[in-house]
NUNUDO-608655 format. One record per residue: x, y, z of N, C-alpha, C in turn; residue number from 1; residue in three letters. Coordinates in steps of 0.1 Angstrom, whole numbers. Each point is the difference from the previous one (the first is absolute). Last residue first. Example, Ala and Ser with C-alpha at 12.3 -4.5 7.8 and 13.67 -1.06 7.14 Angstrom:
2
 n_east n_north  n_up ca_east ca_north ca_up c_east c_north  c_up   n res
    128     -22    71       9       11     0     -8      11     8   2 SER
      3     -57    -1      -9       12     0      9      12     0   1 ALA
This chain:
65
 n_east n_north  n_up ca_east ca_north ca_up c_east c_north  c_up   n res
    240    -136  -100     -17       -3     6      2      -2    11  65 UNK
     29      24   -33       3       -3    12    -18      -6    -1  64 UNK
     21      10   -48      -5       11    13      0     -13     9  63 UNK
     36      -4   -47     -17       -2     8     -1       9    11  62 UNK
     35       6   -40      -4       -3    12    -13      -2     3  61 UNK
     15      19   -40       6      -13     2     -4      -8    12  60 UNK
     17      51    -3      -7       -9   -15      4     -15     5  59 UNK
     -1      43    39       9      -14    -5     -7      -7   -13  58 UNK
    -19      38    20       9        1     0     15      -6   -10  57 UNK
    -48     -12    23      -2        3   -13     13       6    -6  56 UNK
     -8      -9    46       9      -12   -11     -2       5    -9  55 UNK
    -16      29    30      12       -2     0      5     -11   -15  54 UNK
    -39       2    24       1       11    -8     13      -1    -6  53 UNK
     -9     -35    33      -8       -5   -13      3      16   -10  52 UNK
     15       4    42       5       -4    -8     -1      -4   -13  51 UNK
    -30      24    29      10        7    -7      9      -9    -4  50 UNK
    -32     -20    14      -3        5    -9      8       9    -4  49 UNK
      9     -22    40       3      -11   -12     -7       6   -12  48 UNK
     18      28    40     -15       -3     0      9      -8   -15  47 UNK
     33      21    25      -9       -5     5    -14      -5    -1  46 UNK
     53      -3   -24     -14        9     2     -7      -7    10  45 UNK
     50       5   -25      -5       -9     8    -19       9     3  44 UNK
     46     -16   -37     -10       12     3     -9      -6     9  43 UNK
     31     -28   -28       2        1    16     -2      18     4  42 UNK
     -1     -26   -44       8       18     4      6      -4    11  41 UNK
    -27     -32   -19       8        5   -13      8      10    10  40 UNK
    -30     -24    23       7       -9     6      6       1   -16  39 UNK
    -28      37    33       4       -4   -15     15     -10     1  38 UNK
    -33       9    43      12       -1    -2     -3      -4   -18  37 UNK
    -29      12    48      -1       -8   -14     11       4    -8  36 UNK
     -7      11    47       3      -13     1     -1      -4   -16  35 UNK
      2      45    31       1       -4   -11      7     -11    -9  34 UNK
    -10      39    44       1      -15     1      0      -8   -17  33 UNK
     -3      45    28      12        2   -12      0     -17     0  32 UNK
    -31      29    25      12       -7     7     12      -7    -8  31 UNK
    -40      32   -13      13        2     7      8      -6     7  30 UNK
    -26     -19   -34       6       17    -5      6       3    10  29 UNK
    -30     -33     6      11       -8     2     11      12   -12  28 UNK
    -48      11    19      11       -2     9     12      -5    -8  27 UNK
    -36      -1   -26      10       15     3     10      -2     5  26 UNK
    -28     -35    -4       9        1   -15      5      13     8  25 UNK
    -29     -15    28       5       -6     3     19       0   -10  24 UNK
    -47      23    -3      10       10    11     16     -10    -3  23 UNK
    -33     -17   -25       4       14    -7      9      10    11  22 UNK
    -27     -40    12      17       -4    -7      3       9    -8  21 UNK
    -39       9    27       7       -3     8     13      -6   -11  20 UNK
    -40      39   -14       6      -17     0     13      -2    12  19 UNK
    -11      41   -15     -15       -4     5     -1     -12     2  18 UNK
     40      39    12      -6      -16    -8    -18       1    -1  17 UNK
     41      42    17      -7       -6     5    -14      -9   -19  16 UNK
     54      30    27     -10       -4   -14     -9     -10     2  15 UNK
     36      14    31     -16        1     2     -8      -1   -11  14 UNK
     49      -8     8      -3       13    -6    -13       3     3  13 UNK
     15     -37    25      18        5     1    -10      15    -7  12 UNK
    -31     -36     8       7        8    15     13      12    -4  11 UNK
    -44     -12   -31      18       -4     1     -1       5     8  10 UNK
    -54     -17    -6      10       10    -1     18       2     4   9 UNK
    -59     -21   -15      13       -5     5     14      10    -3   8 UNK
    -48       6    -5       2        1    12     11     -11     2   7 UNK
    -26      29   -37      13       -6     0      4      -6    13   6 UNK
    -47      10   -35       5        0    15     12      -4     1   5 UNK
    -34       3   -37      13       13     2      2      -3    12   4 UNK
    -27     -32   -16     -11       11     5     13      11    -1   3 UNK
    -10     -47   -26       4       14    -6     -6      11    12   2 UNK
      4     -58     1      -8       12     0      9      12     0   1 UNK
């Protein structure tokens, strides 16, 4: 449901979610945690869709599932 309510909100900047894994994706901006790794570069990211962005980079490569 579509009401504009954000009541999940960043301890560290206060930017405030409507979703609880949309806080969950921020957080991991400031704690610099970034577990998905280009296994062409060794470019490291925190959400597997910026990697998935990423590979398009690389001709040839597949995206991460």
């Amino acid at each position: 449901v579509h009401t504009g309510q954000k009541p999940y909100q960043c301890q560290v900047c206060g930017q405030k979610f409507s979703q609880h894994s949309s806080l969950n994706s921020h957080v991991k901006m400031h704690t610099g945690h970034k577990p998905f790794i280009c296994e062409v570069c060794g470019k490291r990211y925190a959400a597997k869709s910026s990697l998935n962005s990423h590979m398009r980079i690389h001709p040839g490569e597949k995206t991460i599932e």
